[in-house]
N, C-alpha and C positions, 0 to 999 in steps of 0.2 A: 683456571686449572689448565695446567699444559697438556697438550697432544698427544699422543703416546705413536709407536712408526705406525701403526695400523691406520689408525684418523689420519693420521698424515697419506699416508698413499691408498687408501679410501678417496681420500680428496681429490687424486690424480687420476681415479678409475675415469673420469669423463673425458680426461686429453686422450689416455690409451683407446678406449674406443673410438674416438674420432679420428685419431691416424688412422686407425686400420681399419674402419669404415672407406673413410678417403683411398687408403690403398686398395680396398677389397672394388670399390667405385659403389660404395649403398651409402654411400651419406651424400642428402642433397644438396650437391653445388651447385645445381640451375642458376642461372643468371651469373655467374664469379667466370671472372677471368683466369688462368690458369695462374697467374701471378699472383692473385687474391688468393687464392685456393692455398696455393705454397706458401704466403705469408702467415694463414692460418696455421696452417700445421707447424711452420719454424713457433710460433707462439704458444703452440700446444709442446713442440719438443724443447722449449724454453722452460716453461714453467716446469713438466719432468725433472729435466736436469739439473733446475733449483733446486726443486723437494729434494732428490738423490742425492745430493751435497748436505746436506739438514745435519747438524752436528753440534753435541754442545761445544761454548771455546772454554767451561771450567768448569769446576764441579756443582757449582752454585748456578749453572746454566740451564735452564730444563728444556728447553730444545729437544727435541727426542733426536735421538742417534739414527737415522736413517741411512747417514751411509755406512756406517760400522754392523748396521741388520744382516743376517744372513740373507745369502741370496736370491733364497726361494720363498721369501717375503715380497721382495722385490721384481722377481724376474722377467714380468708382463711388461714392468716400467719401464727398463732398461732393454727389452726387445721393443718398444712400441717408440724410445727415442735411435733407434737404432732403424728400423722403417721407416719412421718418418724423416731422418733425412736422405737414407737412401731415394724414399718418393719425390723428396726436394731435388736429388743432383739428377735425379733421371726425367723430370718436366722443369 
């Protein structure tokens, strides 16, 4: 059974709070070098920016349409890859 946009950026809800964890400084980095740290989060704003692309390529595609979803489905997603690379260019 395919996904529908919901499942799909349900799915993303754990990268969004960990970037803004990471920015907010409450999610445990103990022991991670800030390098480690930033490599996380690019892998958390990686996997976002796939889901956000999510599109059928024909009609017999069932991909759910996540980037053609209104925006305030999405809009957590789309601010949480937009922190976190600002968090990347600024350590």
């Amino acid at each position: 059974m395919a996904q529908t946009v919901t499942e799909v950026l349900t799915a993303g809800t754990d990268s969004v709070t960990l970037i803004d964890e990471v920015k907010a400084g409450t999610y445990d980095v103990e022991g991670m070098t800030q390098a480690e740290i930033n490599e996380m989060v690019q892998r958390n704003v990686d996997h976002l920016s796939t889901i956000l692309l999510y599109e059928p390529v024909d009609a017999d595609d069932d991909t759910p349409n996540v980037k053609g979803a209104a925006g305030s489905k999405k809009t957590t997603h789309v601010a949480a890859v937009t922190t976190g690379t600002d968090y990347i260019a600024a350590n």
